[in-house]
The first five atom37 places (N, CA, C, CB, O) and aatype in JSON, in Angstrom:
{
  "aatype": [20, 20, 20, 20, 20, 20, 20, 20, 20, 20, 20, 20, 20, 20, 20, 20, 20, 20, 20, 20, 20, 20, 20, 20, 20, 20, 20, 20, 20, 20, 20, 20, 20, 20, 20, 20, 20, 20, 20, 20, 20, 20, 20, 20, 20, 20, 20, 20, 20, 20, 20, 20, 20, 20, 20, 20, 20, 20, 20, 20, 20, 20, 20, 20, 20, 20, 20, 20, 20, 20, 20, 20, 20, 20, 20, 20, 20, 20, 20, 20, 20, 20, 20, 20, 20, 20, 20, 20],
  "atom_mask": [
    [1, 1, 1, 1, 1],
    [1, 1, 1, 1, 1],
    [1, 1, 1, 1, 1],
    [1, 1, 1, 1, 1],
    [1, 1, 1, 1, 1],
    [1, 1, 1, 1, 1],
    [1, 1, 1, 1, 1],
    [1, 1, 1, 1, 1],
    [1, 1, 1, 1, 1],
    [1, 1, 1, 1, 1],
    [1, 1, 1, 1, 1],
    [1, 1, 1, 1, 1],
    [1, 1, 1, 1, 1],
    [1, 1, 1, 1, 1],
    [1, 1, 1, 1, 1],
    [1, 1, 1, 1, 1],
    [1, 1, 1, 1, 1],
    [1, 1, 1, 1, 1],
    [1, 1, 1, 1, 1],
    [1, 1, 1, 1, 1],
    [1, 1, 1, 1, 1],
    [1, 1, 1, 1, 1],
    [1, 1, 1, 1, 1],
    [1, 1, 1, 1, 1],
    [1, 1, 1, 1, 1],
    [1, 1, 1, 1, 1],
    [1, 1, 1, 1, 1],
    [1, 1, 1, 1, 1],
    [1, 1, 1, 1, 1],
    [1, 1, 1, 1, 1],
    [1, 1, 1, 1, 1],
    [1, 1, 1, 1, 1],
    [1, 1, 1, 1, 1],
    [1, 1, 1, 1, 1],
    [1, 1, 1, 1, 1],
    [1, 1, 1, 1, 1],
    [1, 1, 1, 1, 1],
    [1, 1, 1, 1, 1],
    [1, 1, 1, 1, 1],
    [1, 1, 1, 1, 1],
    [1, 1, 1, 1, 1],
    [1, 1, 1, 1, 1],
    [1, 1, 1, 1, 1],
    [1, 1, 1, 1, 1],
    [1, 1, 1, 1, 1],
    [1, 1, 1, 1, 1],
    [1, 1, 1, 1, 1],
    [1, 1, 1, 1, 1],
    [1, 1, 1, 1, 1],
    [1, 1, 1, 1, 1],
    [1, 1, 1, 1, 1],
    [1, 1, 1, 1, 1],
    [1, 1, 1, 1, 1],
    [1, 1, 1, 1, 1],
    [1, 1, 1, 1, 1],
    [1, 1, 1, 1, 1],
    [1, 1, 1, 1, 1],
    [1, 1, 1, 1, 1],
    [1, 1, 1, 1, 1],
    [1, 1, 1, 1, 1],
    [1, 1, 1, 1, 1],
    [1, 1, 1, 1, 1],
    [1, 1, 1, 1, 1],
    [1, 1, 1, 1, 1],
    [1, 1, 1, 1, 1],
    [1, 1, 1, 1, 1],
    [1, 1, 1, 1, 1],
    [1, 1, 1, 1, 1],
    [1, 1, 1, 1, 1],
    [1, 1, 1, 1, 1],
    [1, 1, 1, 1, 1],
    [1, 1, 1, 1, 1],
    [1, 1, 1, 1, 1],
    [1, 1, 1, 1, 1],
    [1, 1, 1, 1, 1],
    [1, 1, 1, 1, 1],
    [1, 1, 1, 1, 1],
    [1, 1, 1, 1, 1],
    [1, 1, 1, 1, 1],
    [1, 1, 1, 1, 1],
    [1, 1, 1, 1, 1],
    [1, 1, 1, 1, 1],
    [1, 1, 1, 1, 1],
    [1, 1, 1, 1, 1],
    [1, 1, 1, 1, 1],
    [1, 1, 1, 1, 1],
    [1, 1, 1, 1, 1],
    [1, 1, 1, 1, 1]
  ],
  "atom_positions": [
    [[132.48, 104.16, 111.7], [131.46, 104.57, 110.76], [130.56, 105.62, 111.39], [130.63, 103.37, 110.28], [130.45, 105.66, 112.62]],
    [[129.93, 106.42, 110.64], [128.88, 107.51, 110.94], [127.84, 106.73, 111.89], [128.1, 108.16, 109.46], [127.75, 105.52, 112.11]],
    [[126.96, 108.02, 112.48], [125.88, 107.18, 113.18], [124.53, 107.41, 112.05], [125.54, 107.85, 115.0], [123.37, 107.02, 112.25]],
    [[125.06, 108.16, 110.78], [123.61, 108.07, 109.71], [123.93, 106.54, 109.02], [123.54, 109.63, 108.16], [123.03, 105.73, 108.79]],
    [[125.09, 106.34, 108.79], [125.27, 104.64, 108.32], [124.44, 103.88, 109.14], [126.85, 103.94, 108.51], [123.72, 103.12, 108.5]],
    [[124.25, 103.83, 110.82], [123.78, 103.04, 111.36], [122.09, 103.09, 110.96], [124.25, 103.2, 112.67], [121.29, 102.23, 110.59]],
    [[122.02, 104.24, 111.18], [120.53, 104.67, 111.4], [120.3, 104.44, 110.12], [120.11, 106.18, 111.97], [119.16, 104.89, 110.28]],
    [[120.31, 104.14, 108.91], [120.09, 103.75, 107.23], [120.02, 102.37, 107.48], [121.43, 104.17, 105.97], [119.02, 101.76, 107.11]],
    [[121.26, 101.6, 108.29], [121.2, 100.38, 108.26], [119.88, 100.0, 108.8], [122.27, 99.86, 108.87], [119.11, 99.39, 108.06]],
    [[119.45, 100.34, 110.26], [118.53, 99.92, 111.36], [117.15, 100.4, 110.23], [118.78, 100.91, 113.18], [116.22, 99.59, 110.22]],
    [[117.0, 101.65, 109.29], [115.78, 101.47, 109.23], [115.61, 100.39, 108.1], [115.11, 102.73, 109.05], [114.45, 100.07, 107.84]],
    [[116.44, 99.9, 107.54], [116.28, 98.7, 106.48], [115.94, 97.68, 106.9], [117.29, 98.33, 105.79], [114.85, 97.17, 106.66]],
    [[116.97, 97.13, 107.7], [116.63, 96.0, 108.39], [115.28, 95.84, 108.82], [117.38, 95.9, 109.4], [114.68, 94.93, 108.26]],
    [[114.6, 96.53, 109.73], [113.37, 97.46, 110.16], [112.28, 96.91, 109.08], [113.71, 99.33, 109.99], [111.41, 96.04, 109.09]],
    [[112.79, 97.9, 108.12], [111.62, 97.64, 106.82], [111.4, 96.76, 106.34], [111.67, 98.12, 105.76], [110.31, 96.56, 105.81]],
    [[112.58, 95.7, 106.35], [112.57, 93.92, 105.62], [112.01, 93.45, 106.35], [113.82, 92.92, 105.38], [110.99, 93.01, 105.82]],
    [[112.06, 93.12, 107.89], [111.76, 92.63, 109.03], [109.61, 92.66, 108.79], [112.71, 93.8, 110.43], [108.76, 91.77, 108.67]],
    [[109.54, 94.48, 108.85], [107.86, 94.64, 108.68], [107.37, 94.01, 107.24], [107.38, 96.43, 108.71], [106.19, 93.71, 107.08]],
    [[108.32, 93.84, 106.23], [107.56, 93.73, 104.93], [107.5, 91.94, 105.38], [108.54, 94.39, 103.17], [106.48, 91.37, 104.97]],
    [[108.37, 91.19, 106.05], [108.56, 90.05, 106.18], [107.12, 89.53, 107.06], [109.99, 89.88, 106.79], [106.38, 88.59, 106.75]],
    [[106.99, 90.45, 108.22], [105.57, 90.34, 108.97], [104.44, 90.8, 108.39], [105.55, 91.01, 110.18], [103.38, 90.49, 108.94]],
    [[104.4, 91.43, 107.46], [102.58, 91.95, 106.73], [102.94, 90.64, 105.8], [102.19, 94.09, 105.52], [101.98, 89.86, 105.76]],
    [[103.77, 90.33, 105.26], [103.29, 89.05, 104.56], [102.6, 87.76, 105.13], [104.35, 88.58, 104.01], [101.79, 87.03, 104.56]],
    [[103.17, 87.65, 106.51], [102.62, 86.71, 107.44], [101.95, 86.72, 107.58], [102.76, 86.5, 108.26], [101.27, 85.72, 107.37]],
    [[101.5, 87.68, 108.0], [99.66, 88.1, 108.9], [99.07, 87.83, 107.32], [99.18, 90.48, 109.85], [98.22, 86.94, 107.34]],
    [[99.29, 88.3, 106.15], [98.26, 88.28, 105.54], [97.66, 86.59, 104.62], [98.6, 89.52, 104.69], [96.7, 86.15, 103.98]],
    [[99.17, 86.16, 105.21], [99.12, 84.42, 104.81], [98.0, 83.84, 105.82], [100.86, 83.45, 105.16], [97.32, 82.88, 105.45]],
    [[97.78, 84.5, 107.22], [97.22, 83.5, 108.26], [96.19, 84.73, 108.06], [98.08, 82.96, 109.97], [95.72, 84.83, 109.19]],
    [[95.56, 85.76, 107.24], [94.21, 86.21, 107.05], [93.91, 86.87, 108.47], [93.15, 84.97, 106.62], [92.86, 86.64, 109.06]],
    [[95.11, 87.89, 109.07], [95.15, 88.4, 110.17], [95.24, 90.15, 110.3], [96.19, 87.7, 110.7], [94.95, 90.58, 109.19]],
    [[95.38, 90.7, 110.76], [95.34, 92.07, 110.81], [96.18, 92.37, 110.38], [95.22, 92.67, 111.76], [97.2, 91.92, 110.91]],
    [[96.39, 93.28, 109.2], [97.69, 93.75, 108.4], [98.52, 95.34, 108.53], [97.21, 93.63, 106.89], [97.89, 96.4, 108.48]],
    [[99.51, 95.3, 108.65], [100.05, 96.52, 108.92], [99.75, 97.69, 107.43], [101.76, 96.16, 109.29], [100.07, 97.6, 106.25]],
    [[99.24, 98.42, 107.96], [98.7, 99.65, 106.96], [99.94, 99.67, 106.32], [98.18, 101.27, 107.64], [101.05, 99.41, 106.77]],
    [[99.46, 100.11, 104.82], [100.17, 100.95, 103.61], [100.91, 102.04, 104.36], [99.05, 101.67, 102.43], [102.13, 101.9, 104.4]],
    [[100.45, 102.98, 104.89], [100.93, 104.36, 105.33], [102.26, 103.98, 106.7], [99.27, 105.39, 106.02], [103.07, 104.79, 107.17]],
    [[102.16, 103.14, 106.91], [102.87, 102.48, 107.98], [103.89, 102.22, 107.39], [102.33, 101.38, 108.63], [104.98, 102.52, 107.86]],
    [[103.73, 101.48, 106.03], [105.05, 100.56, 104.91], [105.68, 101.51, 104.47], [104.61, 99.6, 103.44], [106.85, 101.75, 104.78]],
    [[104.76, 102.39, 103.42], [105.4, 103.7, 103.06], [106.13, 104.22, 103.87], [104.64, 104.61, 102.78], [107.26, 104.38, 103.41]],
    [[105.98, 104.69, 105.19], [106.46, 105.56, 105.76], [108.07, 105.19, 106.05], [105.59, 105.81, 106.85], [109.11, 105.81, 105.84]],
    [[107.81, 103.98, 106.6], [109.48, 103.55, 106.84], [110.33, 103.5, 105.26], [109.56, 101.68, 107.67], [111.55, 103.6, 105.39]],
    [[109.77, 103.35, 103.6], [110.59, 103.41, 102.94], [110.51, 104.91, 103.05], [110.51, 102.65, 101.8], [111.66, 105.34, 103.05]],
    [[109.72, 105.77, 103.13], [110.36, 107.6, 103.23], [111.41, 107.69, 103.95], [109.39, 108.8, 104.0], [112.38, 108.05, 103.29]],
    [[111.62, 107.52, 105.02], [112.64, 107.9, 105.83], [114.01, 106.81, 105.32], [112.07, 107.76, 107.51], [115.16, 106.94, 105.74]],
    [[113.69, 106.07, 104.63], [115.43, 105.42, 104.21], [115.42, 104.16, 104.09], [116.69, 105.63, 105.31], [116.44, 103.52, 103.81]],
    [[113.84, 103.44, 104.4], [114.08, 101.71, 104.64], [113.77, 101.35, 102.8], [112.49, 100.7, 106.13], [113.28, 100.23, 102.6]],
    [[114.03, 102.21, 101.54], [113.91, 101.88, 100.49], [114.63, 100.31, 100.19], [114.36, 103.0, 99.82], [113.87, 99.5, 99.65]],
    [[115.83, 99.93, 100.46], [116.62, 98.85, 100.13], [115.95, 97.43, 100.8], [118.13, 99.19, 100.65], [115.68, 96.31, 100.37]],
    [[115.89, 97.91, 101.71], [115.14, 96.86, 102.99], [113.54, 96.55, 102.4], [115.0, 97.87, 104.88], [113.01, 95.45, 102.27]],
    [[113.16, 97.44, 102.21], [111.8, 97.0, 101.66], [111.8, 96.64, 100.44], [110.83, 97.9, 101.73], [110.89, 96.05, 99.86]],
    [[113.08, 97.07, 99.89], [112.29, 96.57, 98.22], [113.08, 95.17, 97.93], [112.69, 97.95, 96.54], [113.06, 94.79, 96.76]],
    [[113.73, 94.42, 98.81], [114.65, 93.61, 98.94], [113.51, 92.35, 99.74], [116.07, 94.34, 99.81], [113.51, 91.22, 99.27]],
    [[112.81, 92.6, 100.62], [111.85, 92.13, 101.08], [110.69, 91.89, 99.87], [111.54, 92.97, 102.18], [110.37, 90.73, 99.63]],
    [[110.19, 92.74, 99.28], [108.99, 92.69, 98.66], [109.24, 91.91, 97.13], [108.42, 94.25, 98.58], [108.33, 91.56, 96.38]],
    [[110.54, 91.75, 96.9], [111.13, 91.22, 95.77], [111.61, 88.9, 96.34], [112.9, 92.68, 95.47], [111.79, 87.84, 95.73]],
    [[111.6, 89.23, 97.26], [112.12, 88.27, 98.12], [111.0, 87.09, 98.84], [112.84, 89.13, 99.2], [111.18, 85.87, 98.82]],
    [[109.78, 87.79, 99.48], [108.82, 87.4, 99.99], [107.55, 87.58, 99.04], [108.8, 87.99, 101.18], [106.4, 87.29, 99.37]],
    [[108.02, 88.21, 97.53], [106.58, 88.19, 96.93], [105.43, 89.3, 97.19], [106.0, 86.95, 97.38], [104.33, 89.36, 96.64]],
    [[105.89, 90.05, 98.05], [104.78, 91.05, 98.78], [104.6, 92.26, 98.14], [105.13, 91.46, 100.21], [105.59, 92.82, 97.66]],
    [[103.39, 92.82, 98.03], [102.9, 93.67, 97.42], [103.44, 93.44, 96.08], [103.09, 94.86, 98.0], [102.82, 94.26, 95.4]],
    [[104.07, 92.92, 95.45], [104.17, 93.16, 94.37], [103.31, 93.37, 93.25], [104.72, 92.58, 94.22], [103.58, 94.27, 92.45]],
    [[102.59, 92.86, 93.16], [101.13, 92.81, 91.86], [100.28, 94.45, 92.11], [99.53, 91.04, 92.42], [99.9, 95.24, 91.25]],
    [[100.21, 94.54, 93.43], [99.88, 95.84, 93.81], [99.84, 97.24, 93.31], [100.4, 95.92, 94.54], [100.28, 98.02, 94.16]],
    [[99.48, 97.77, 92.28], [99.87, 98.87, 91.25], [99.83, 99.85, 92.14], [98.94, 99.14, 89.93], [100.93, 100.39, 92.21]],
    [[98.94, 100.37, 92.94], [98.84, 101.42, 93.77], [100.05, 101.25, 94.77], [97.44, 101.47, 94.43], [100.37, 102.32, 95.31]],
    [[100.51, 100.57, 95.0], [101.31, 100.67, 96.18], [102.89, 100.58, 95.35], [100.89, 99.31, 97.42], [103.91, 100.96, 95.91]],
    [[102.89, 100.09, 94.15], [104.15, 100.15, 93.33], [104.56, 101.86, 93.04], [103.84, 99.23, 91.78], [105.63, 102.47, 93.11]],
    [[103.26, 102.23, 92.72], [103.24, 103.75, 92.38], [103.92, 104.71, 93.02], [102.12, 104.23, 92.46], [104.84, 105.47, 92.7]],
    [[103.13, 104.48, 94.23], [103.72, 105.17, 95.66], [105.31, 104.88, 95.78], [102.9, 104.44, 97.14], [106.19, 105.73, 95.68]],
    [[105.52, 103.17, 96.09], [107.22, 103.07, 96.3], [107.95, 103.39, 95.46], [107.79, 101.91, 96.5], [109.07, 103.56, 95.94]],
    [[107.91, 103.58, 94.4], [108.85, 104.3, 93.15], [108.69, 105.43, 92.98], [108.71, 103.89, 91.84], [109.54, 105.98, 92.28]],
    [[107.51, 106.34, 93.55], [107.31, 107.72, 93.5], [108.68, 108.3, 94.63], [105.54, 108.1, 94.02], [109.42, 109.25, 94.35]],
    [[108.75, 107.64, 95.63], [109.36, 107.81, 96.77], [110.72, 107.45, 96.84], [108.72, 107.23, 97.64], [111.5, 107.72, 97.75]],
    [[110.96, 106.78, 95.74], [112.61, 106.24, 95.33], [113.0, 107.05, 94.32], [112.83, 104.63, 94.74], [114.21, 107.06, 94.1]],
    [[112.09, 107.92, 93.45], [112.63, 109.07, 92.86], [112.45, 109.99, 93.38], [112.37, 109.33, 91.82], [112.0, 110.94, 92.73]],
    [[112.59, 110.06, 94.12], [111.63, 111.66, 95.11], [113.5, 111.47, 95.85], [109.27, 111.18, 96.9], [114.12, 112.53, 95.91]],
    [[113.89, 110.8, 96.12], [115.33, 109.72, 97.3], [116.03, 110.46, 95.95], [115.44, 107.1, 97.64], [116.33, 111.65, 95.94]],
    [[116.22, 109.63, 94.92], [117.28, 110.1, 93.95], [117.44, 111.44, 93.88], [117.05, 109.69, 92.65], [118.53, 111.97, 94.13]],
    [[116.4, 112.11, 93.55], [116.36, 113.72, 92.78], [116.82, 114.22, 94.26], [114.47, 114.54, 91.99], [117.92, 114.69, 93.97]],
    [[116.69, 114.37, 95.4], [117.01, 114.46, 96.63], [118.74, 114.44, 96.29], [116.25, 113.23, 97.61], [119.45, 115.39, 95.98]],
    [[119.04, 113.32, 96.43], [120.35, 112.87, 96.33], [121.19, 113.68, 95.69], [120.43, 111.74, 95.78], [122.15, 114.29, 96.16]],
    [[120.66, 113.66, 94.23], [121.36, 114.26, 93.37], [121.64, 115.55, 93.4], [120.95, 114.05, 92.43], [122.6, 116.01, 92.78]],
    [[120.45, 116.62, 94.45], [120.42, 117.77, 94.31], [121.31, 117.91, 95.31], [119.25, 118.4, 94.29], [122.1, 118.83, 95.05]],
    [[121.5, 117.46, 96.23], [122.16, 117.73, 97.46], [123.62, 117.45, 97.29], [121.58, 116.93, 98.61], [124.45, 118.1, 97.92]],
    [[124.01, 116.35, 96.32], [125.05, 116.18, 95.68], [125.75, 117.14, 95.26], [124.87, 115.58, 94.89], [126.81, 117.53, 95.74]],
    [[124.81, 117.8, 93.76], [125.42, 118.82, 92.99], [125.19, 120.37, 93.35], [124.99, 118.59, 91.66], [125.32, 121.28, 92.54]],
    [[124.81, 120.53, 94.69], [124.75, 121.76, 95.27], [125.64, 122.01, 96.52], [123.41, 121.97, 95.57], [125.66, 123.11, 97.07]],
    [[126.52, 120.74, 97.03], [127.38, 120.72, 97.68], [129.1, 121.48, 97.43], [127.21, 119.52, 97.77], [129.97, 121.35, 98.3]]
  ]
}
């Protein structure tokens, strides 16, 4: 397999793993890993991983501002996709 398969895999895992730990900390009322931190790993590719986590562990979900952002960024991924697709 490619080494971008790996590196897609690792940042998912990655992203489930962090969405799995800001839920923690915020159960025990502890220091929480920034938004810009969460976001950032679904920009670069941890979309599946995080939204698999946040669907899974309950997290952020109710969150409108932060729903905004992760679906802004999963169509931002598609239209990406698609362009790079049909310009290939």
């Amino acid at each position: 397999m490619s080494i971008l398969f790996y590196c897609i895999l690792f940042l998912n895992v990655f992203a489930f793993i962090q969405i799995a730990y800001d839920k923690r900390l915020a159960i025990k009322n502890k220091k929480r890993i920034s938004e810009k931190a969460l976001l950032g790993i679904v920009f670069f590719g941890g979309t599946i991983g995080s939204g698999l986590a946040m669907l899974i562990f309950k997290h952020k979900t109710s969150k409108i501002s932060y729903l905004w952002k992760f679906w802004g960024i999963v169509f931002l991924q598609i239209s990406v996709g698609f362009f790079w697709i049909y310009t290939a």
